[in-house]
C-alpha positions in Angstrom: 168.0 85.6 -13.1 164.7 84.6 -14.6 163.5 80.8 -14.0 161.0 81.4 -16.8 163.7 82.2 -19.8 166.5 79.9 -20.6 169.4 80.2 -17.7 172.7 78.7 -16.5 173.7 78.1 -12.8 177.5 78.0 -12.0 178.5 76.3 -9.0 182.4 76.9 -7.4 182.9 75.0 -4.4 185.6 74.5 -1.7 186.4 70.7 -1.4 184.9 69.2 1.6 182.1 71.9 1.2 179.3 69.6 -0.5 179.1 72.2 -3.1 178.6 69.1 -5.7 175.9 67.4 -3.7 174.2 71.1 -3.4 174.3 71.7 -7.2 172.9 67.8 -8.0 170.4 68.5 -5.8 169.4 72.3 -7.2 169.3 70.7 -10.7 167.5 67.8 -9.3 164.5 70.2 -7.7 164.7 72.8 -11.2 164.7 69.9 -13.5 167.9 70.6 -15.6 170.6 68.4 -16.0 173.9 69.4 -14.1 177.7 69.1 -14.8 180.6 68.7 -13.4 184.5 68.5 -14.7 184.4 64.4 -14.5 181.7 64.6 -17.2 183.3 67.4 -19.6 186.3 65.8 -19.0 185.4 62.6 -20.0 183.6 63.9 -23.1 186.7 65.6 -24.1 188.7 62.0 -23.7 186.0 59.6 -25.0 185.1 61.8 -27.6 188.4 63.0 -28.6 186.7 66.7 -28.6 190.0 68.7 -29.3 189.6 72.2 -29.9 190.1 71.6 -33.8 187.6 68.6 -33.3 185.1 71.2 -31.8 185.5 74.5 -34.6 184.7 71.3 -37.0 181.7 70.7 -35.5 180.6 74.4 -35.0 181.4 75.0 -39.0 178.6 72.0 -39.5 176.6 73.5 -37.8 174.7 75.9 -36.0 174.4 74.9 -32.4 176.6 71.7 -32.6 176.2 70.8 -28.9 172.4 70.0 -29.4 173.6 67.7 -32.1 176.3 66.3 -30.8 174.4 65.6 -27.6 171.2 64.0 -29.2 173.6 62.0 -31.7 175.0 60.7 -27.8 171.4 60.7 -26.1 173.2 62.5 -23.5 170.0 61.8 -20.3 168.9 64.9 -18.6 170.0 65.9 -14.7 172.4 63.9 -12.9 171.8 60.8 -15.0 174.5 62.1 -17.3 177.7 61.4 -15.4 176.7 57.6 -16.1 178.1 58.0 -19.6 182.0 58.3 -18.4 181.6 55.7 -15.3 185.0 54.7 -14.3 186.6 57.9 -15.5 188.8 60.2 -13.0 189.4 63.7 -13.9 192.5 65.1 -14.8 194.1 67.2 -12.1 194.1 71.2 -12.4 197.6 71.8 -12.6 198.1 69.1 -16.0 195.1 70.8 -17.8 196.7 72.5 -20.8 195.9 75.5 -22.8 194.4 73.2 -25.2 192.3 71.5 -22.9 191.1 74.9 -21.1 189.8 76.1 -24.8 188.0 72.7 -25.7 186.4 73.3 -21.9 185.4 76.6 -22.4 183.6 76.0 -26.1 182.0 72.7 -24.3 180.7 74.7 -21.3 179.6 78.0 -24.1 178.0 75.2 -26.2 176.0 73.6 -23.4 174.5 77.0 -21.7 173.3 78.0 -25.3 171.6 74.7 -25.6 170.1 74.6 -22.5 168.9 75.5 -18.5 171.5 73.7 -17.0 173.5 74.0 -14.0 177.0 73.7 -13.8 179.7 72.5 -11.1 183.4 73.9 -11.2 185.5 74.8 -14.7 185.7 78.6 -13.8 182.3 78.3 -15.4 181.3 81.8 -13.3 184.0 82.9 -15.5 183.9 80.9 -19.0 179.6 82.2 -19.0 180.0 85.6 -16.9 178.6 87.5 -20.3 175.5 85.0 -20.6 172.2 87.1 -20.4 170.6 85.2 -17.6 173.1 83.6 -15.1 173.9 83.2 -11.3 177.3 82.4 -10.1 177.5 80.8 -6.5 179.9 80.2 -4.2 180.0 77.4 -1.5 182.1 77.8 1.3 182.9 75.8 5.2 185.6 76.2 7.6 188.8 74.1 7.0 187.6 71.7 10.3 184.4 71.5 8.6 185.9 70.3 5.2 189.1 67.8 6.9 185.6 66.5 8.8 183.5 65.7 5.6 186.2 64.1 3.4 186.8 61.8 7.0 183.3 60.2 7.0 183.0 60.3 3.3 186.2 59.3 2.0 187.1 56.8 5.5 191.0 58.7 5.5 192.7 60.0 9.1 191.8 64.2 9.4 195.7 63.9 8.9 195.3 62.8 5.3 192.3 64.8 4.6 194.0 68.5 5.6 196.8 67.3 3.1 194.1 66.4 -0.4 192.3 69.7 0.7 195.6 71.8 0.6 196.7 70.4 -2.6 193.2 70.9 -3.9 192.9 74.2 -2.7 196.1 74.9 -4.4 195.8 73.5 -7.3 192.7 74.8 -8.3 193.7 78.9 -7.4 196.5 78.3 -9.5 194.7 77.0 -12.3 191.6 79.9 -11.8 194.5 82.3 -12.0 196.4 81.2 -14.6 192.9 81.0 -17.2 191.3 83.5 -15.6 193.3 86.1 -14.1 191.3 86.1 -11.0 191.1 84.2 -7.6 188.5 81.8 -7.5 188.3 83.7 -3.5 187.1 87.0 -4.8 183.7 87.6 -4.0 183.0 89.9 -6.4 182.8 87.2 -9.2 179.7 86.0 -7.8 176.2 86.7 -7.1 175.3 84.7 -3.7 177.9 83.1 -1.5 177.5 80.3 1.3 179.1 79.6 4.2 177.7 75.9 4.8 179.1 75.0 8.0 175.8 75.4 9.9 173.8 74.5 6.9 172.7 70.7 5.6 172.9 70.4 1.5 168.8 70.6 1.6 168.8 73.8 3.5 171.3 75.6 1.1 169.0 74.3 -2.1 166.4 75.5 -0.5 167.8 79.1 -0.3 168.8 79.7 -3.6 165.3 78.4 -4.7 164.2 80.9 -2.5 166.5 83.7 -3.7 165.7 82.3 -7.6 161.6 82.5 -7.2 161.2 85.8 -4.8 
């Protein structure tokens, strides 16, 4: 992948992992804005972008997510998520075909706009054909997860194993069902971390390593 031309980083991550803190923090140090699903999600709700609502837009014009996001002032890096404060995402397994193909234009629209990077969606999936990409995986141990949703989320290891299970579970079955892969296989990715001996700083600073050798 080449920092000079435009590019889109996609981010899957394990809850408990910190993979969202990791890929805040690349964008923050490569100066693009990053996305998650609570930020497509609530532009899809907010904004009513249906996949009708969105071929609409694409017949007006060319690249109708430049548009739609200047008409929005959408800010740059993790500023964005601002616009949708007090929004909670929809869970994997009530997404609907419908809402899978608004997701997937969304996603499309933004890496031909811009240098972004991109958290979750099957986005290593939805943008595997773009022409300068880098899918990454984040990784930890199960202990290592059930630990980090205890000090983050203040909930017994009890309660934590049980959200990371459902998670875990939830989110496979959704992978499979859109993509016809496990979100698991390796092969669907360019660089993979195990974090469990690794700070969120340390793992940024090894993909910027990786992206400027």
């Amino acid at each position: 992948m080449k920092l000079s031309e435009q590019f889109v980083i996609t981010i899957n991550r394990e809850l408990g992992s910190g993979g969202r803190t990791i890929g805040e923090k690349l964008a923050g140090k490569l100066g693009v804005p990053f996305y998650d699903k609570v930020l497509i999600q609530g532009l899809q709700e907010k904004y009513e972008l249906t996949t009708e609502e969105i071929e609409r837009l694409k017949g007006q014009q060319h690249n109708w997510w430049a548009d739609f996001k200047r008409s929005l002032k959408i800010m740059p890096s993790y500023a964005a998520p601002q616009l949708i404060s007090g929004k909670t995402s929809i869970p994997d397994f009530l997404i609907t075909d419908d809402i899978f193909q608004s997701e997937t234009e969304i996603l499309k629209g933004i890496a031909a706009d811009e240098s972004c990077v991109i958290a979750g969606r099957s986005g290593f999936f939805v943008l595997r054909d773009h022409p300068n990409h880098l899918s990454i995986l984040i990784q930890a141990r199960k202990e290592h997860r059930i630990n980090r949703l205890v000090e983050k989320r203040g909930i017994s290891p009890k309660e934590a194993q049980k959200i990371i299970e459902e998670v875990d579970t939830g989110r496979e079955n959704y992978v499979k069902k859109y993509t016809g892969t496990s979100r698991y296989d390796t092969r669907n990715y360019d660089l993979v971390f195990n974090v469990d001996n690794h700070n969120e700083d340390e793992i940024v600073d090894l993909i910027l390593r990786y992206l400027k050798k």
